[in-house]
Rosetta silent file (secondary structure, phi, psi, omega in degrees, C-alpha in Angstrom):
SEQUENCE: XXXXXXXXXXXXXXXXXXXXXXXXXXXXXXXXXXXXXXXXXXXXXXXXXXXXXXXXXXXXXXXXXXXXXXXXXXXXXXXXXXXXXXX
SCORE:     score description
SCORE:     0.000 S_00000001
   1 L     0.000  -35.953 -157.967  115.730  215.203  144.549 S_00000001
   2 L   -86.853  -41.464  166.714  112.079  214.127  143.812 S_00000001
   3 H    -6.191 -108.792  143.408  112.121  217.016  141.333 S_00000001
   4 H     1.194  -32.794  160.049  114.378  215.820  139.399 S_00000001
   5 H   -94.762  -55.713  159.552  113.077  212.546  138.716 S_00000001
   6 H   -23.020  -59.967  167.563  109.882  213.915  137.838 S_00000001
   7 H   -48.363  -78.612  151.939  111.305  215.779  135.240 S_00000001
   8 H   -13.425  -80.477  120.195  113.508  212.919  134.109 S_00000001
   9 H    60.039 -118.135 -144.786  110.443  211.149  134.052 S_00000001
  10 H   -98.267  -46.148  172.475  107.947  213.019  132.606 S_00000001
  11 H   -54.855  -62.275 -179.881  110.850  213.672  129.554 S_00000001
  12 H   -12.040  -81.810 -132.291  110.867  209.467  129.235 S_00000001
  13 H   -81.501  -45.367  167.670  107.303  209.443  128.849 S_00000001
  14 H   -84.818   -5.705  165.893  106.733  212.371  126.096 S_00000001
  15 H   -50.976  -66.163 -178.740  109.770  210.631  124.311 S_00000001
  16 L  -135.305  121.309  163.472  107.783  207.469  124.011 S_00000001
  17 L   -45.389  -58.358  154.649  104.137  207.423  125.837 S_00000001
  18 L   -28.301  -22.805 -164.640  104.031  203.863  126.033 S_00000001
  19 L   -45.241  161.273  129.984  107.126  203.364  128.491 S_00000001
  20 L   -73.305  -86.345  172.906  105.474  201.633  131.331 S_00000001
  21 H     2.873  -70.021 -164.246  108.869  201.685  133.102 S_00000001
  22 H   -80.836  -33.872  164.925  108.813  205.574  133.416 S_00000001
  23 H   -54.982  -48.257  178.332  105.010  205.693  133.837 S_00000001
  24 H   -69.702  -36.617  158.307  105.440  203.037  136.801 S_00000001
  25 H   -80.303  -20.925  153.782  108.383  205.108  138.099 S_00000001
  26 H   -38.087  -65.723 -155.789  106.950  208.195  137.772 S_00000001
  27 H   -93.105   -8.357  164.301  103.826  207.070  140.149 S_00000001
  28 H   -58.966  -48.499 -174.312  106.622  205.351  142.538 S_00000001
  29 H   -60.664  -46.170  174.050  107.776  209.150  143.043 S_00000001
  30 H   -46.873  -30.680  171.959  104.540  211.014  142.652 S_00000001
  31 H   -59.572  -64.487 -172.512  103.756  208.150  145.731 S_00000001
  32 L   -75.255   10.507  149.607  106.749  209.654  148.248 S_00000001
  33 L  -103.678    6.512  149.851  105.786  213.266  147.867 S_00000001
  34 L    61.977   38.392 -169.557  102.395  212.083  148.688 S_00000001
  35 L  -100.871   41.898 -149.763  101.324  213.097  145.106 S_00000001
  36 H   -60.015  -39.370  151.404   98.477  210.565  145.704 S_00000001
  37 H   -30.839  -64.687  167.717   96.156  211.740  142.706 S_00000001
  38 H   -60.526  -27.944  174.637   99.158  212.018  140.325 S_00000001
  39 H   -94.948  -30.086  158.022  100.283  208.443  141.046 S_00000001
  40 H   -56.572  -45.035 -146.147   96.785  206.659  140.564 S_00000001
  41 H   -71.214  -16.486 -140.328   96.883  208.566  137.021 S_00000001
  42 H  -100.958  -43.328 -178.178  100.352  207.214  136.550 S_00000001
  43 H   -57.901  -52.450 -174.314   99.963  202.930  138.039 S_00000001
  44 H   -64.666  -40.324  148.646   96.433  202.871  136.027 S_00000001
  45 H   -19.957  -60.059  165.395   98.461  203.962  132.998 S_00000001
  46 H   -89.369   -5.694  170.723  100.219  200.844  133.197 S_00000001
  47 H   -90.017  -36.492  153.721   97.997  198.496  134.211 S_00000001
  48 H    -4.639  -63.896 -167.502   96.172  199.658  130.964 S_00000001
  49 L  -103.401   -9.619 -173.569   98.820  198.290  128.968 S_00000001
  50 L  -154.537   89.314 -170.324  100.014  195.678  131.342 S_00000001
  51 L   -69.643   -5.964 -167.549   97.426  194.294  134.001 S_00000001
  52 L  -130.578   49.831 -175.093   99.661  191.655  135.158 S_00000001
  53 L  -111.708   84.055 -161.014  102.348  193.452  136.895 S_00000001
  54 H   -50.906  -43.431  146.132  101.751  192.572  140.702 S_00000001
  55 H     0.767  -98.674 -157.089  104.272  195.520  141.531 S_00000001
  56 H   -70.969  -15.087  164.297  101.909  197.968  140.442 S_00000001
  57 H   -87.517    0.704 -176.194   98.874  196.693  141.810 S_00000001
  58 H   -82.439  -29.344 -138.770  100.374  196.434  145.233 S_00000001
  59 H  -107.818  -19.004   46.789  101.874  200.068  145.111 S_00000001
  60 H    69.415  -78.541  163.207   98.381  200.871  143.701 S_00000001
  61 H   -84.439  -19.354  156.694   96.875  199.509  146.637 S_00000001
  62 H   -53.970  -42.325  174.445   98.988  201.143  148.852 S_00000001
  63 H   -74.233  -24.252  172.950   98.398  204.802  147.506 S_00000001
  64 H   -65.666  -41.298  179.536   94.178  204.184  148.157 S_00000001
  65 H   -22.942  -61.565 -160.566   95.428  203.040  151.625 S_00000001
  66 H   -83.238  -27.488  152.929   96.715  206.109  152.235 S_00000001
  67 H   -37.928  -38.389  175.069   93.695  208.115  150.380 S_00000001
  68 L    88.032   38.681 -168.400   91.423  206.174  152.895 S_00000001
  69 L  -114.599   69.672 -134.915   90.227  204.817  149.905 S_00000001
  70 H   -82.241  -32.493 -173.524   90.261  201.273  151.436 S_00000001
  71 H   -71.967  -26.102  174.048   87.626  198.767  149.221 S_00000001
  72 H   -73.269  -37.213 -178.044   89.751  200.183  146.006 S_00000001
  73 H  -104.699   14.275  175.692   93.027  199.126  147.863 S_00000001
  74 H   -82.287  -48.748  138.087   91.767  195.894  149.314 S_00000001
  75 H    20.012  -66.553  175.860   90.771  195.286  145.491 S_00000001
  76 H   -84.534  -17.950  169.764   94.650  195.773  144.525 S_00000001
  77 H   -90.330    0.082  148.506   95.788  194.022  147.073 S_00000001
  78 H   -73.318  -76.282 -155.872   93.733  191.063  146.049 S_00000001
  79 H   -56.686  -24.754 -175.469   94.509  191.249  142.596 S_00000001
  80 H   -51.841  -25.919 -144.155   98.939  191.824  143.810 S_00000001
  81 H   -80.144  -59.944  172.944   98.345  188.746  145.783 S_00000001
  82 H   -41.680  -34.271 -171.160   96.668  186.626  142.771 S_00000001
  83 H   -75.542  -40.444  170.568   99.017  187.605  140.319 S_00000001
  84 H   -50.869  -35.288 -175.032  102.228  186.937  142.910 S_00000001
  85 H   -78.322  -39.110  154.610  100.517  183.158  143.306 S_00000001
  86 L   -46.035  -11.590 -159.232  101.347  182.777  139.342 S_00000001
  87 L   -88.976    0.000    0.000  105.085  183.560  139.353 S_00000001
């Protein structure tokens, strides 16, 4: 299943680099197969082009969580919070 979407994906993304969308969905998948390396590369990709997408810094801070990377995901989970207090 997860495959699949990878591919899917990963086609998006050499279509047009820029997508965010597919970059951001990408590191949602690379996230449930616990592809924790592969999903930093893919959320920092998008905050790159678009820093103010709380979404990805929460999901972001979730994947250091689970790295045990914890001052990098209290970090994102600061900035998810600030950005969420803007909407």
């Amino acid at each position: 299943m997860y495959d699949n979407a990878i591919v899917s994906f990963r086609k998006a993304i050499e279509l047009n680099p820029d997508d965010e969308a597919a970059h951001y969905n990408l590191g949602i998948v690379y996230s449930k197969k616990r592809m924790y390396d592969e999903a930093i590369l893919e959320y920092k990709k998008v905050i790159e082009s678009n820093p103010n997408l709380p979404d990805v810094h929460y999901n972001l801070g979730v994947v250091y969580r689970e790295k045990g990377m914890h001052l990098q995901a209290k970090r994102e989970v600061s900035l998810y919070k600030k950005l969420n207090s803007h909407k």
